[in-house]
mmCIF file as gemmi writes it, N, C-alpha and C atoms, coordinates in Angstrom:
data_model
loop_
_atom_site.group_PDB
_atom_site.id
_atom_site.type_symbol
_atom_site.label_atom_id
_atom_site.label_alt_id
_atom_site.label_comp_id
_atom_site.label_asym_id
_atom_site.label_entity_id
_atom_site.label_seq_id
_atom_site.pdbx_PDB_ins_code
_atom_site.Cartn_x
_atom_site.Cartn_y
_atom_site.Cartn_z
_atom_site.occupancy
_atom_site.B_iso_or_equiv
_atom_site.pdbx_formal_charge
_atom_site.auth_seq_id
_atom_site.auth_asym_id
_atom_site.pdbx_PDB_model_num
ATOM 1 N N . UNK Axp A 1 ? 75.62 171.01 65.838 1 0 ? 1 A 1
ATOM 2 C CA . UNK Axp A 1 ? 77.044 170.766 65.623 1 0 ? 1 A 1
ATOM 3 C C . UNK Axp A 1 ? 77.275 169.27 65.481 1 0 ? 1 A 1
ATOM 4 N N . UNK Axp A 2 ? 77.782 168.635 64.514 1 0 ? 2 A 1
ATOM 5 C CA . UNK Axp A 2 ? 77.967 167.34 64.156 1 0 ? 2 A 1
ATOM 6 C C . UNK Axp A 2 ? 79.862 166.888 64.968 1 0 ? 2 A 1
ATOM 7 N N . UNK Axp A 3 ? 79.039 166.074 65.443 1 0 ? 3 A 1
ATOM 8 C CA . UNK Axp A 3 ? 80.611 165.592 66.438 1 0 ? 3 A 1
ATOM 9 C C . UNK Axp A 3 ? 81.462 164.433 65.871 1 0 ? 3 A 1
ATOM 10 N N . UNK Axp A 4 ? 82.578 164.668 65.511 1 0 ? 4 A 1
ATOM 11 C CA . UNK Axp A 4 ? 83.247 163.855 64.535 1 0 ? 4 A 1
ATOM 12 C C . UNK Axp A 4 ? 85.037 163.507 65.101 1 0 ? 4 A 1
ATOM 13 N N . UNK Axp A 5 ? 85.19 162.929 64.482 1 0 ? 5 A 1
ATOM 14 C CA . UNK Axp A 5 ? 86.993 162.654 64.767 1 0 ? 5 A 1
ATOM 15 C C . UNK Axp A 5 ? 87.424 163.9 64.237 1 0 ? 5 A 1
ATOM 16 N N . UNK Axp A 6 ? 88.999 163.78 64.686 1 0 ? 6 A 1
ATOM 17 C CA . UNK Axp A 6 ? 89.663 164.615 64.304 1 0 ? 6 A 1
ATOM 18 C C . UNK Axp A 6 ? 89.638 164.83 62.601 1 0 ? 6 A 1
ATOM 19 N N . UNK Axp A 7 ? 90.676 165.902 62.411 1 0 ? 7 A 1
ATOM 20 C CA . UNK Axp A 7 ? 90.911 165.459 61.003 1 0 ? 7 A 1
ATOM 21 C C . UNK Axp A 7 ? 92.465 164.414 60.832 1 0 ? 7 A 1
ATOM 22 N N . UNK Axp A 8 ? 93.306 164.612 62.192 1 0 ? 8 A 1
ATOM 23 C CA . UNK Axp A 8 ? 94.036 163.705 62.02 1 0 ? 8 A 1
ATOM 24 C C . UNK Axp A 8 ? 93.975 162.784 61.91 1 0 ? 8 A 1
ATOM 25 N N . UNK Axp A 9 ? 93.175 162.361 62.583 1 0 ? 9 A 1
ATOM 26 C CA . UNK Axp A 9 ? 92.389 160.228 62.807 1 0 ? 9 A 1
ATOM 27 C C . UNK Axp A 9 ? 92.359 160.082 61.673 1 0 ? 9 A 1
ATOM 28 N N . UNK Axp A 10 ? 91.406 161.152 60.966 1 0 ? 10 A 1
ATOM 29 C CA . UNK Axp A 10 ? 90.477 160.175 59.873 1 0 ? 10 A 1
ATOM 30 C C . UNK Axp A 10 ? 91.567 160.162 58.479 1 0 ? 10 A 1
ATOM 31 N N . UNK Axp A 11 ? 92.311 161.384 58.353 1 0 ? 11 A 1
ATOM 32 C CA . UNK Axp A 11 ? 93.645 161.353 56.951 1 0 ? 11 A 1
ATOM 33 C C . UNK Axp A 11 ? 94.396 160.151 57.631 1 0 ? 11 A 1
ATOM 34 N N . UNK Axp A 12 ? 94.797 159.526 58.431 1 0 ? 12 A 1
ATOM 35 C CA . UNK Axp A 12 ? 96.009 158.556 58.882 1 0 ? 12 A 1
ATOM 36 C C . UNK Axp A 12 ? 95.377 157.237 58.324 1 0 ? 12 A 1
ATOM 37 N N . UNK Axp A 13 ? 93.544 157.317 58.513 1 0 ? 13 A 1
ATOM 38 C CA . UNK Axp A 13 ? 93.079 156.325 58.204 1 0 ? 13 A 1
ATOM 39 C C . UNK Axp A 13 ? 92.606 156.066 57.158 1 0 ? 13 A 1
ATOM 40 N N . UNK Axp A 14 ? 92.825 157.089 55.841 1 0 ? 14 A 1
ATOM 41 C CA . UNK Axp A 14 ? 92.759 157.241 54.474 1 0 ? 14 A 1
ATOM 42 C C . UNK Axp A 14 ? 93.791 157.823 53.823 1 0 ? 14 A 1
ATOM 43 N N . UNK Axp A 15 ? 95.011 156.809 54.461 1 0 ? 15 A 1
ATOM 44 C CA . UNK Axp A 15 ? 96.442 157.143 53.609 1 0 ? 15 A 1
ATOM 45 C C . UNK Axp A 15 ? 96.042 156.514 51.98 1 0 ? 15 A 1
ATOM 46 N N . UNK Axp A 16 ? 96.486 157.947 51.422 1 0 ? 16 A 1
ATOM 47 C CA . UNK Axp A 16 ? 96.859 157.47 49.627 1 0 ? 16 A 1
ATOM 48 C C . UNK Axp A 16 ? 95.205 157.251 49.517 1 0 ? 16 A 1
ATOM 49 N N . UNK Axp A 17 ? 94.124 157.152 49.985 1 0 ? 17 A 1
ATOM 50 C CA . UNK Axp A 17 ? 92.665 157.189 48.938 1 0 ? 17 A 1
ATOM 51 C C . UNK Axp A 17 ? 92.622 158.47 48.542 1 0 ? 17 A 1
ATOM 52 N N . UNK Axp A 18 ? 91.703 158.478 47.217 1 0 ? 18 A 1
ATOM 53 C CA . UNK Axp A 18 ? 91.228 159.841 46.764 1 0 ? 18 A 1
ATOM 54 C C . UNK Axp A 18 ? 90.444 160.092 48.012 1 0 ? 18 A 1
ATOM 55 N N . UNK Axp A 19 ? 90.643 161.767 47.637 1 0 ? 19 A 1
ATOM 56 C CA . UNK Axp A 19 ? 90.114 162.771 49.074 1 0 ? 19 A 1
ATOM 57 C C . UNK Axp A 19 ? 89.023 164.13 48.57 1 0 ? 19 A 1
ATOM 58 N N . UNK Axp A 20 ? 88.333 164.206 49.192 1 0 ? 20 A 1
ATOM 59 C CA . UNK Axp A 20 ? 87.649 165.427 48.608 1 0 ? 20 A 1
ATOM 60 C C . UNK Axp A 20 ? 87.217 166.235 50.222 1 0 ? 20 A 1
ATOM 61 N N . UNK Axp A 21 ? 87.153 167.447 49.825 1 0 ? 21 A 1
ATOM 62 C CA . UNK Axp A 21 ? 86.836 167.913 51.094 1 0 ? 21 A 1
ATOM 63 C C . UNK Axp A 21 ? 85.334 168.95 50.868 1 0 ? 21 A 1
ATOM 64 N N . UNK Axp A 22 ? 84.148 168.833 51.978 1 0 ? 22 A 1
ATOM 65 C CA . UNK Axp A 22 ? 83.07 169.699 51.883 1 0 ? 22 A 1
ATOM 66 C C . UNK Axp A 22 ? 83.336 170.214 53.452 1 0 ? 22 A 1
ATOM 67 N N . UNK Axp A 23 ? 83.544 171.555 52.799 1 0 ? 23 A 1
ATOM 68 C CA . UNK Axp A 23 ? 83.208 172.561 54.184 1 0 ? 23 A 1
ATOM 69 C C . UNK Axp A 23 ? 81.888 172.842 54.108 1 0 ? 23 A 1
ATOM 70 N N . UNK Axp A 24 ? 81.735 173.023 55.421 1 0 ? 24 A 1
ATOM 71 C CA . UNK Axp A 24 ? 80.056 173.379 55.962 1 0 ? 24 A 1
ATOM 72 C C . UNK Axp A 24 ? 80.159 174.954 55.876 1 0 ? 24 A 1
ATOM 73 N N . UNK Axp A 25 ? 78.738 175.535 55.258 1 0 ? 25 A 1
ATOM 74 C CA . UNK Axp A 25 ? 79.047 176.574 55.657 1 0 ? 25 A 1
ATOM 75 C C . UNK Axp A 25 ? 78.202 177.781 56.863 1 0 ? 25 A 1
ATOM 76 N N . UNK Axp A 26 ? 78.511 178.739 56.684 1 0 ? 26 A 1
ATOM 77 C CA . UNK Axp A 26 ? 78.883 179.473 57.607 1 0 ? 26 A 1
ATOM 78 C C . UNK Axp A 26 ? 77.355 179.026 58.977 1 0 ? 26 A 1
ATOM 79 N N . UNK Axp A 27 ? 77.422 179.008 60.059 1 0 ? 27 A 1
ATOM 80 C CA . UNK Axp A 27 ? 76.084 178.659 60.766 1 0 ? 27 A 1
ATOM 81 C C . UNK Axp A 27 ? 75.722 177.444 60.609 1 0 ? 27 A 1
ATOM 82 N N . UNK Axp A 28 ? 76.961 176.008 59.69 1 0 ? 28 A 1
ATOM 83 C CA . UNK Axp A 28 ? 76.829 174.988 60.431 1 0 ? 28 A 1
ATOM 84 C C . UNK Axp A 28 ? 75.565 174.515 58.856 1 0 ? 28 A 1
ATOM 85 N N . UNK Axp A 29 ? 75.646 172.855 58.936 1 0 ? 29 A 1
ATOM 86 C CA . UNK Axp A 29 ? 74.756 172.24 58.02 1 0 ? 29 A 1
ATOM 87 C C . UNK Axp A 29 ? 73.486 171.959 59.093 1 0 ? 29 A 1
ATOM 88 N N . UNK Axp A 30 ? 72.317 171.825 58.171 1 0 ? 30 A 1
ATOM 89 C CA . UNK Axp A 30 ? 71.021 171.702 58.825 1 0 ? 30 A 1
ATOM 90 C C . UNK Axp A 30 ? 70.977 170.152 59.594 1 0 ? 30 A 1
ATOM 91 N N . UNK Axp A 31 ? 70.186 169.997 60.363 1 0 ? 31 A 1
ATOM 92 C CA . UNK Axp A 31 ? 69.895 168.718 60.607 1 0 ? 31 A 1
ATOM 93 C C . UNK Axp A 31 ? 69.417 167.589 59.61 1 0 ? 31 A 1
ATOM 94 N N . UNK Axp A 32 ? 68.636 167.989 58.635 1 0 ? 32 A 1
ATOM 95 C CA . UNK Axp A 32 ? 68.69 167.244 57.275 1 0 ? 32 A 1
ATOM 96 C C . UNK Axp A 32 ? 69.942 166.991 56.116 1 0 ? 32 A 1
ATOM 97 N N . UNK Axp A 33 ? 70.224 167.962 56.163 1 0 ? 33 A 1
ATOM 98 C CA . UNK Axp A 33 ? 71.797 168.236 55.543 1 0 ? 33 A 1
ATOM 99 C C . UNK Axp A 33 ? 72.647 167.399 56.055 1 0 ? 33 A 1
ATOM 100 N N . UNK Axp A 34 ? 73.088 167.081 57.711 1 0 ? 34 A 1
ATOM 101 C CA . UNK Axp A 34 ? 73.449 166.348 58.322 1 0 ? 34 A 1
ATOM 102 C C . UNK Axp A 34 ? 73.121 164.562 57.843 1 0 ? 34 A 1
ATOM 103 N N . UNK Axp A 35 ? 72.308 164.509 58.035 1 0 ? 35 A 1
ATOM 104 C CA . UNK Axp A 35 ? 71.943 163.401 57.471 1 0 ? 35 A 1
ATOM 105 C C . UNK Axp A 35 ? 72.075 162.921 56.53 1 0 ? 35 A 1
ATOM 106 N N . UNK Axp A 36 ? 71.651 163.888 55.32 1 0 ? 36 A 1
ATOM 107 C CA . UNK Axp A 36 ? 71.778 163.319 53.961 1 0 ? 36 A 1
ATOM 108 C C . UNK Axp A 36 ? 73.735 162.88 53.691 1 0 ? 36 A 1
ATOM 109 N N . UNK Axp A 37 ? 74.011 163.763 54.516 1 0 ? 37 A 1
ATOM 110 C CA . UNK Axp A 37 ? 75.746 163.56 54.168 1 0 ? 37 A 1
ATOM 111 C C . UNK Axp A 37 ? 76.031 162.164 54.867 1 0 ? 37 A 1
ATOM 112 N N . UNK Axp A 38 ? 75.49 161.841 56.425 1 0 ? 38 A 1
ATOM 113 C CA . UNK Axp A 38 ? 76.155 160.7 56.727 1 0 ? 38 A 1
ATOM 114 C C . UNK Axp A 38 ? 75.477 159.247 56.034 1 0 ? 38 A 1
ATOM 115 N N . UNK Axp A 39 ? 74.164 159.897 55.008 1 0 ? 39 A 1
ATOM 116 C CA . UNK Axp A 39 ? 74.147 158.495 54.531 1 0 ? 39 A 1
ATOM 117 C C . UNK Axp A 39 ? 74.632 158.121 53.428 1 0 ? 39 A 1
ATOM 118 N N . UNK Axp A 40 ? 75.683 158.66 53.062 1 0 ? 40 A 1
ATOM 119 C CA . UNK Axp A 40 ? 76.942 157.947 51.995 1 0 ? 40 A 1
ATOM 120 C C . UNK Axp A 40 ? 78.262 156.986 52.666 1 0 ? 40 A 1
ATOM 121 N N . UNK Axp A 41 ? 78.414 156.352 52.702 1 0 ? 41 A 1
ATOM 122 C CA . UNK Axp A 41 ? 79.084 155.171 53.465 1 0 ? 41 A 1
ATOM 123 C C . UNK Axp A 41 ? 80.481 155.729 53.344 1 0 ? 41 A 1
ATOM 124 N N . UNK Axp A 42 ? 80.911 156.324 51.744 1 0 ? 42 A 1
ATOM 125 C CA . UNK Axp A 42 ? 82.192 156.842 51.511 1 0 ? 42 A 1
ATOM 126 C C . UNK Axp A 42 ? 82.662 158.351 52.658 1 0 ? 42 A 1
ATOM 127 N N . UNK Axp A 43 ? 81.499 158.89 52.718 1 0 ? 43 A 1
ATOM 128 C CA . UNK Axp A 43 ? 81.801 160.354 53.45 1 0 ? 43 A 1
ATOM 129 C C . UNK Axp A 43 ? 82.063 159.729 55.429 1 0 ? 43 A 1
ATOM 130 N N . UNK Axp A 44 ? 83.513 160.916 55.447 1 0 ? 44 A 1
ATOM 131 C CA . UNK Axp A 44 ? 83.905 160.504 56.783 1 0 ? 44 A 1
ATOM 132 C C . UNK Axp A 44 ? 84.226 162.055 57.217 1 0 ? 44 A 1
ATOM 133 N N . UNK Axp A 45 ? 82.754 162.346 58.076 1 0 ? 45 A 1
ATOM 134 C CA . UNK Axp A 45 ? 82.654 163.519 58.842 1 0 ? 45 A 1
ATOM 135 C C . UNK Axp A 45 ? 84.673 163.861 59.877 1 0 ? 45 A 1
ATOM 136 N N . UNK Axp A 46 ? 85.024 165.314 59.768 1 0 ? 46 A 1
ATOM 137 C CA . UNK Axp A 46 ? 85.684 164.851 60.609 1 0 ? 46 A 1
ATOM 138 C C . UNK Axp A 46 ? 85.572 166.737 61.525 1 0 ? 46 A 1
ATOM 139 N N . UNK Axp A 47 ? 86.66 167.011 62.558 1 0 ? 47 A 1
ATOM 140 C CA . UNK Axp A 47 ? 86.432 168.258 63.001 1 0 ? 47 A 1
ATOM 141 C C . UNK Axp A 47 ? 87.866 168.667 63.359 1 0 ? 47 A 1
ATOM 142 N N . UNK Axp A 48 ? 87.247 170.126 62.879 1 0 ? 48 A 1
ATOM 143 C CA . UNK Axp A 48 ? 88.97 170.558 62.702 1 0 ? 48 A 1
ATOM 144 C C . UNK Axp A 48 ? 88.971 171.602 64.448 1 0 ? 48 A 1
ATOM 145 N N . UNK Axp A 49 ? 88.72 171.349 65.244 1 0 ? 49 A 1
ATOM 146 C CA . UNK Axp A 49 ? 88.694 171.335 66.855 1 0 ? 49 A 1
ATOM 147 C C . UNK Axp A 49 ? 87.152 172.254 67.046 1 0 ? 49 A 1
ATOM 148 N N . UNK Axp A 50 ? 87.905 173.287 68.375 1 0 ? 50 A 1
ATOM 149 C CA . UNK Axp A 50 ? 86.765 173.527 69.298 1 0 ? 50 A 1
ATOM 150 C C . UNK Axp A 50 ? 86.441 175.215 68.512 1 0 ? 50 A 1
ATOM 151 N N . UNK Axp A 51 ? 87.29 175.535 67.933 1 0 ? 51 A 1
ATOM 152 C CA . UNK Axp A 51 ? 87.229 176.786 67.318 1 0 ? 51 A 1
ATOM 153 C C . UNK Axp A 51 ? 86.356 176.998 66.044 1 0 ? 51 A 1
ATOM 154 N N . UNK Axp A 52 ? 84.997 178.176 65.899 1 0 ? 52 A 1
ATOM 155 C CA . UNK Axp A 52 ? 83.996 178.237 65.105 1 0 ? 52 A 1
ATOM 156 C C . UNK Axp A 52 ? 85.381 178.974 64.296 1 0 ? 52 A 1
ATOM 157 N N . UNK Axp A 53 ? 85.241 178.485 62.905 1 0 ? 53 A 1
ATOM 158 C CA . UNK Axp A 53 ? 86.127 179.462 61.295 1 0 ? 53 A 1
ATOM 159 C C . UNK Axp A 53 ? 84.805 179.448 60.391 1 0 ? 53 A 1
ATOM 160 N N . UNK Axp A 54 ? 85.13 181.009 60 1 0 ? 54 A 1
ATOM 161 C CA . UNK Axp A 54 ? 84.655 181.101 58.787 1 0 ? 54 A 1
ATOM 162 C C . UNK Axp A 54 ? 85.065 180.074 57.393 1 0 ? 54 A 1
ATOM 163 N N . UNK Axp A 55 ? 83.724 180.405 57.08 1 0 ? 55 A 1
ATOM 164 C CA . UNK Axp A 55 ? 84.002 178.982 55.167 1 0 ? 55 A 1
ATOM 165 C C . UNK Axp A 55 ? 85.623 179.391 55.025 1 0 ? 55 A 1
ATOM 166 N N . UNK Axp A 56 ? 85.83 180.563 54.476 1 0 ? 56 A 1
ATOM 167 C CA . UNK Axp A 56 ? 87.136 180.344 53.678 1 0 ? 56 A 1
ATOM 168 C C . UNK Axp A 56 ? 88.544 179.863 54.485 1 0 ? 56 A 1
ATOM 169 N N . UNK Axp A 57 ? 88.393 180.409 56.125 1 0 ? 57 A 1
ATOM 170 C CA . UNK Axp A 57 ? 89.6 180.396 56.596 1 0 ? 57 A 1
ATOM 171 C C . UNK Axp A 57 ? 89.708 178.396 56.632 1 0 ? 57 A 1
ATOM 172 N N . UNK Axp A 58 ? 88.648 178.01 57.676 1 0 ? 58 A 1
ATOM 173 C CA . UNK Axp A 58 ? 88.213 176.513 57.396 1 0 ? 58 A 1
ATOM 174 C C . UNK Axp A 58 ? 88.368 175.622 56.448 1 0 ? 58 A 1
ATOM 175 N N . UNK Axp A 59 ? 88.242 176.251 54.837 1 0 ? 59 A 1
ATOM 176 C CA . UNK Axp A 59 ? 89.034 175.404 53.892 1 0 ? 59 A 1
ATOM 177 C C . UNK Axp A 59 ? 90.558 175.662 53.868 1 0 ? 59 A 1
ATOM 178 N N . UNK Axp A 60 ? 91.106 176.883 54.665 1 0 ? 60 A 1
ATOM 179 C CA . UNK Axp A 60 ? 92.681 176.626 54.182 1 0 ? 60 A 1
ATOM 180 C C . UNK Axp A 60 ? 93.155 175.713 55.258 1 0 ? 60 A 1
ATOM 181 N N . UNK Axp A 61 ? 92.639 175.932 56.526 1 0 ? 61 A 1
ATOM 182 C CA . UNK Axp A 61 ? 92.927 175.121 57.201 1 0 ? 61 A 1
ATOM 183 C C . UNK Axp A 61 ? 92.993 173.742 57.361 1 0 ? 61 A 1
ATOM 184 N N . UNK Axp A 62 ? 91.736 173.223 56.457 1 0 ? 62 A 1
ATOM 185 C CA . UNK Axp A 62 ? 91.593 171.635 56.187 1 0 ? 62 A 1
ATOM 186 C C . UNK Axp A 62 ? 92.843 171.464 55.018 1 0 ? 62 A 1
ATOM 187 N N . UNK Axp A 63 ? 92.896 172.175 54.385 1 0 ? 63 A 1
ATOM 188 C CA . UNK Axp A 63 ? 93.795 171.53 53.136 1 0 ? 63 A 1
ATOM 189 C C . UNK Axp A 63 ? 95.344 171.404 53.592 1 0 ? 63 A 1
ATOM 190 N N . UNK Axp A 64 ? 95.514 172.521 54.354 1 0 ? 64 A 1
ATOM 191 C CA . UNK Axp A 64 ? 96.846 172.636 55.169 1 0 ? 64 A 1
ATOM 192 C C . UNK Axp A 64 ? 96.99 171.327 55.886 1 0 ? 64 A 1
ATOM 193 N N . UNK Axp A 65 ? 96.135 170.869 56.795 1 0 ? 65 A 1
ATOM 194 C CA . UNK Axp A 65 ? 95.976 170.004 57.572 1 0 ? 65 A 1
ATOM 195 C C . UNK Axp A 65 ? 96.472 168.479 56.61 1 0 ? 65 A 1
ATOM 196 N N . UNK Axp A 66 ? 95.752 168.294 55.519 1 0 ? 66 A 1
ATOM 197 C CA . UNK Axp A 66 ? 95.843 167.328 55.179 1 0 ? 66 A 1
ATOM 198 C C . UNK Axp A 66 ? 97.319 167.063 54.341 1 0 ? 66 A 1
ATOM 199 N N . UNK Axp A 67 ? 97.618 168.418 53.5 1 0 ? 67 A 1
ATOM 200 C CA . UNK Axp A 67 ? 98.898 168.417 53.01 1 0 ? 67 A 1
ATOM 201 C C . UNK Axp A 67 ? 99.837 167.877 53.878 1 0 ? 67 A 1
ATOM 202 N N . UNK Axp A 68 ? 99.403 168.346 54.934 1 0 ? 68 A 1
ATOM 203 C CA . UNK Axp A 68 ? 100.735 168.242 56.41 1 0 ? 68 A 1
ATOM 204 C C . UNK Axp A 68 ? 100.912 166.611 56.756 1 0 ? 68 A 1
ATOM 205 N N . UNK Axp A 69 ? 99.487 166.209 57.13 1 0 ? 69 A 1
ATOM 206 C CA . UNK Axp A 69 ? 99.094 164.755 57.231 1 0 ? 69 A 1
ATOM 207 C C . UNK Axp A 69 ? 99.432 163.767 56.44 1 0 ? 69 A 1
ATOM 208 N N . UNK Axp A 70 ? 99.463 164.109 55.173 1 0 ? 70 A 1
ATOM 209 C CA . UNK Axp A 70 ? 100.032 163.251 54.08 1 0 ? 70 A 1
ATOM 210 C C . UNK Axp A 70 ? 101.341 162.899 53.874 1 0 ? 70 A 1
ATOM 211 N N . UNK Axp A 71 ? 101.833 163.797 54.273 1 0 ? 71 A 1
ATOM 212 C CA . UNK Axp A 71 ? 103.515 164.042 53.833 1 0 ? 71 A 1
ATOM 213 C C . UNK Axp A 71 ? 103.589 164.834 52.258 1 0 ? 71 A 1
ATOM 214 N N . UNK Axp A 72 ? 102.662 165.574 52.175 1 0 ? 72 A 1
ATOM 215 C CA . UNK Axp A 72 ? 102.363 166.565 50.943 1 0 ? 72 A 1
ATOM 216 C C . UNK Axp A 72 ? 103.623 167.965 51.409 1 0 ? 72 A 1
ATOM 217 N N . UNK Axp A 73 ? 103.08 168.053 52.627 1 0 ? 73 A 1
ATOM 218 C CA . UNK Axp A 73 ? 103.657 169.95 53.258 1 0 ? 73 A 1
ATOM 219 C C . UNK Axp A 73 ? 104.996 169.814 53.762 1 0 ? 73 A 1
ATOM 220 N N . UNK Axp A 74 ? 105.657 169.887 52.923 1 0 ? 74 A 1
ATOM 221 C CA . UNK Axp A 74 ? 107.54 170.478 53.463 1 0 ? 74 A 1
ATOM 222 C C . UNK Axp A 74 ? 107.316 171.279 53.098 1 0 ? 74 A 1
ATOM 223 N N . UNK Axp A 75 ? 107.611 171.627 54.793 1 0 ? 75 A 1
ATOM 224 C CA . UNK Axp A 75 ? 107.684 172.757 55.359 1 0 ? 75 A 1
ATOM 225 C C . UNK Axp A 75 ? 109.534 173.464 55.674 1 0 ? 75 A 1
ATOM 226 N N . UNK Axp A 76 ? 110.335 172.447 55.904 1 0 ? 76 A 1
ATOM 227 C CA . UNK Axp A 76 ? 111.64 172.559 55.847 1 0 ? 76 A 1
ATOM 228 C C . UNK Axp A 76 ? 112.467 172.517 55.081 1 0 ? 76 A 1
């Protein structure tokens, strides 16, 4: 399990940059996999809490998250 900031930290701290999101999937990235991702300087691991989600629910949740974070999601 790769231990990371929130996803709030890290969107507050990449207001307005382009964004891309990689979900891990299901059973988690390998320990090589791990690696190869943190050695791109641009990629900023983050964790969406303590709760295991499946791939698909996990991407709605990140995108939700970030819409929300941005000021993308009116909601009212």
């Amino acid at each position: 399990r790769l231990e990371a900031p929130s996803l709030g930290e890290t969107v507050r701290g990449l207001e307005k940059k382009p964004m891309a999101l990689l979900i891990g999937p299901e059973g988690g990235f390998s320990e090589a996999e791990i690696e190869f991702i943190k050695s791109h300087k641009s990629v900023h691991p983050v964790s969406l809490g303590a709760r295991i989600l499946r791939a698909e629910t996990a991407l709605i949740t990140a995108l939700s998250g970030v819409q929300i974070l941005s000021g993308d999601g009116k909601f009212a």
